[in-house]
C-alpha positions as CSV (number, residue, x, y, z in Angstrom):
1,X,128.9,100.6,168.4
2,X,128.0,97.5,166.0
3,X,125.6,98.3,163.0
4,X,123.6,95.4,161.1
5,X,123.8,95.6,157.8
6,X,120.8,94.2,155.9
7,X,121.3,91.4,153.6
8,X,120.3,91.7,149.6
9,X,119.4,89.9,147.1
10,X,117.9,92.0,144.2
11,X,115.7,91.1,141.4
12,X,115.8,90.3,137.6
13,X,112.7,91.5,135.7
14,X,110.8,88.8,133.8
15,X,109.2,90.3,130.8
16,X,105.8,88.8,129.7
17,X,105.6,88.2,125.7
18,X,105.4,91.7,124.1
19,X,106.5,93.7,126.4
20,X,110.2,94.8,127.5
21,X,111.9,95.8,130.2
22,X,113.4,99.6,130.3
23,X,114.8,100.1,133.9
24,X,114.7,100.2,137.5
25,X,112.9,102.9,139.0
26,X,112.6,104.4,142.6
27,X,108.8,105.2,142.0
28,X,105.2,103.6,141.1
29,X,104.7,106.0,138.3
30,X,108.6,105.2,137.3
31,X,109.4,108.8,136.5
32,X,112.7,108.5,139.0
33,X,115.2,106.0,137.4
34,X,117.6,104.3,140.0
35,X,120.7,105.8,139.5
36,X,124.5,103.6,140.5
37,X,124.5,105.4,143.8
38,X,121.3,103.0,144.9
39,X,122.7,100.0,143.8
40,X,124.3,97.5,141.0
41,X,122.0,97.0,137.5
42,X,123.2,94.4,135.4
43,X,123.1,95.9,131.9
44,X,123.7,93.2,129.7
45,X,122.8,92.8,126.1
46,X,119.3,90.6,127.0
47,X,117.1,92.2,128.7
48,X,115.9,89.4,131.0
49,X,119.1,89.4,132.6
50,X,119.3,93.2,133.7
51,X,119.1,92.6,137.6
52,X,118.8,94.9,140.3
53,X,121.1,94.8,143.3
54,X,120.9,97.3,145.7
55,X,123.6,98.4,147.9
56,X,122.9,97.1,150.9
57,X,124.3,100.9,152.7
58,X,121.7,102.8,150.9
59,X,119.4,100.5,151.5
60,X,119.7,101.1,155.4
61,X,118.7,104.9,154.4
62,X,116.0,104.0,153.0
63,X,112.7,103.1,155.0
64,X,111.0,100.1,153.4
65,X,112.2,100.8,150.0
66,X,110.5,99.8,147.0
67,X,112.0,99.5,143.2
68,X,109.8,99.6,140.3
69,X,110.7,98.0,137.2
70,X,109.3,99.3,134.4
71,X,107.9,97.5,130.8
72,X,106.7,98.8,127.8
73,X,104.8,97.1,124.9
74,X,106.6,96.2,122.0
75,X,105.2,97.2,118.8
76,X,105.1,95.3,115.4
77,X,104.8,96.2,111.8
78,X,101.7,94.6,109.6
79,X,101.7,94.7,106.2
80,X,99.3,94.0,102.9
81,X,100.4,93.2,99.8
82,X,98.6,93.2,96.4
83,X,99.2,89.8,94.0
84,X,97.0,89.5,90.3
85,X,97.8,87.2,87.7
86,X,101.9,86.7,87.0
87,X,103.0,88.7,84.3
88,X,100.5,91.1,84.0
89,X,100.1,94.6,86.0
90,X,97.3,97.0,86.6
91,X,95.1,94.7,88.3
92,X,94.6,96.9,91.7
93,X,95.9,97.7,94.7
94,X,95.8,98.5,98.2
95,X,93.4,101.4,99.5
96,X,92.2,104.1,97.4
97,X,96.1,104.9,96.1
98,X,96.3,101.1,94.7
99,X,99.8,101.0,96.1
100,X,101.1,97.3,96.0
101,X,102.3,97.2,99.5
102,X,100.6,99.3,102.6
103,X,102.6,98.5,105.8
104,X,101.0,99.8,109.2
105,X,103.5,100.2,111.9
106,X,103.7,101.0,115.3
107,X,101.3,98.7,116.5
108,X,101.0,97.5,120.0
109,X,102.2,94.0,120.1
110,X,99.7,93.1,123.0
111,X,96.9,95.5,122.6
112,X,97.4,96.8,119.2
113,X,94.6,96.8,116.6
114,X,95.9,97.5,112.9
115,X,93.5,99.3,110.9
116,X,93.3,96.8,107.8
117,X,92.9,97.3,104.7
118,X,90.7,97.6,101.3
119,X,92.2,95.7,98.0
120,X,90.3,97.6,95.2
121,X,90.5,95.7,91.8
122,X,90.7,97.7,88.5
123,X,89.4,97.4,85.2
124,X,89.4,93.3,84.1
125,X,90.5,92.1,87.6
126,X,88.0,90.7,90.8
127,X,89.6,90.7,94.0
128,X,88.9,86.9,95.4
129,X,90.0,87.0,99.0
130,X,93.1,87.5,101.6
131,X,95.5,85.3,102.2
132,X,98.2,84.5,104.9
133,X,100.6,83.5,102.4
134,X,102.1,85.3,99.0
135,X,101.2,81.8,96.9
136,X,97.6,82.4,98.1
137,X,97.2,79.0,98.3
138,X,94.4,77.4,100.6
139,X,91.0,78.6,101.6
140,X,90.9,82.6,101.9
141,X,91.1,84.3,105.9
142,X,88.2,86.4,104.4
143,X,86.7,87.3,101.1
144,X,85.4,90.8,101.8
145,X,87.4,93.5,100.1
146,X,88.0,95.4,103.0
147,X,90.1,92.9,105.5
148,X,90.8,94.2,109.6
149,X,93.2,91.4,111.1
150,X,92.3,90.0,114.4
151,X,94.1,87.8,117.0
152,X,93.2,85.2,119.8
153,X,93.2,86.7,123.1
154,X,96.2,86.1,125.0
155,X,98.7,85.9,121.8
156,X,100.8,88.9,120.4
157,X,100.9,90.1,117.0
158,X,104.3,88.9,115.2
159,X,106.3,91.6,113.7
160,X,106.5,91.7,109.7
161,X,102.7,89.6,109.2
162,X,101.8,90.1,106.0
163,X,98.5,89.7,104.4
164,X,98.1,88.9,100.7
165,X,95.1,90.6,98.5
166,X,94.8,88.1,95.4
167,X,93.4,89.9,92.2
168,X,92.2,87.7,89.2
169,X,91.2,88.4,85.6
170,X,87.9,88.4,84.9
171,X,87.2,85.3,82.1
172,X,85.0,86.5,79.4
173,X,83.1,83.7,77.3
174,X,81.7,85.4,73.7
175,X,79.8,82.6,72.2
176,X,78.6,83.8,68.3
């Protein structure tokens, strides 16, 4: 008695930008992660190479069998950071607690929506605007105090953006 063996090939995951791949799984819902007994997984350092060969025996047990591979989103860090005039302090903050620096983490890479933030100036100082860079230099992304990033459909939010809150002193002109 002759048996055929079935011929396979196997499958390396391609991850989409910000998502990556976590394993091979023997279910749709991916609850049921392929164990060695089913088959060869590649477990190199980058991810994209982490291909799934099954063994061509278990295979033959199987009827039709499927292999899930399974991706999660990535998630990014956002940050805001205060700037007044150089050299002085006590020109505001961040939020209500007029930290310097409020980072927001955790955030989806793909479908992620930080929460923003609210630059509250104090005493002599006007909040003018947030910037994209810490020279906050160039025209302002928006001048309202309270700022909610947004992004273009179909990009992903870059881990460590920063948004800049720039804080002036207020010029007072006494004439006598």
């Amino acid at each position: 008695v002759s048996m055929i063996v079935p011929s396979v090939v196997g499958s390396t995951p391609v991850e989409n930008p910000g998502y990556r791949f976590v394993g091979w799984y023997l279910d749709a819902e991916c609850r049921n992660e392929v164990t060695p007994e089913y088959g060869f997984v590649d477990d190199a350092t980058d991810s994209a190479t982490y291909k799934f060969v099954p063994l061509a025996t278990k295979v033959q047990e199987m009827v039709n069998p499927t292999f899930y591979a399974k991706f999660e989103e990535k998630t990014v860090t956002i940050n805001y950071v205060a700037v007044g005039p150089e050299n002085l302090t006590g020109f505001g903050g961040i939020n209500d607690n007029q930290t310097q620096l409020v980072s927001q983490s955790g955030i989806g890479m793909v479908t992620g929506q930080p929460a923003g933030a609210t630059a509250v100036p104090n005493g002599a100082f006007l909040f003018v605007g947030w910037y994209d860079n810490a020279e906050c230099k160039g025209n302002p992304l928006n001048t309202n105090a309270t700022y909610v990033p947004s992004k273009t459909d179909g990009t992903v939010w870059v881990d460590g953006t920063t948004y800049y809150a720039k804080f002036v002193e207020i010029e007072v002109t006494i004439n006598y």
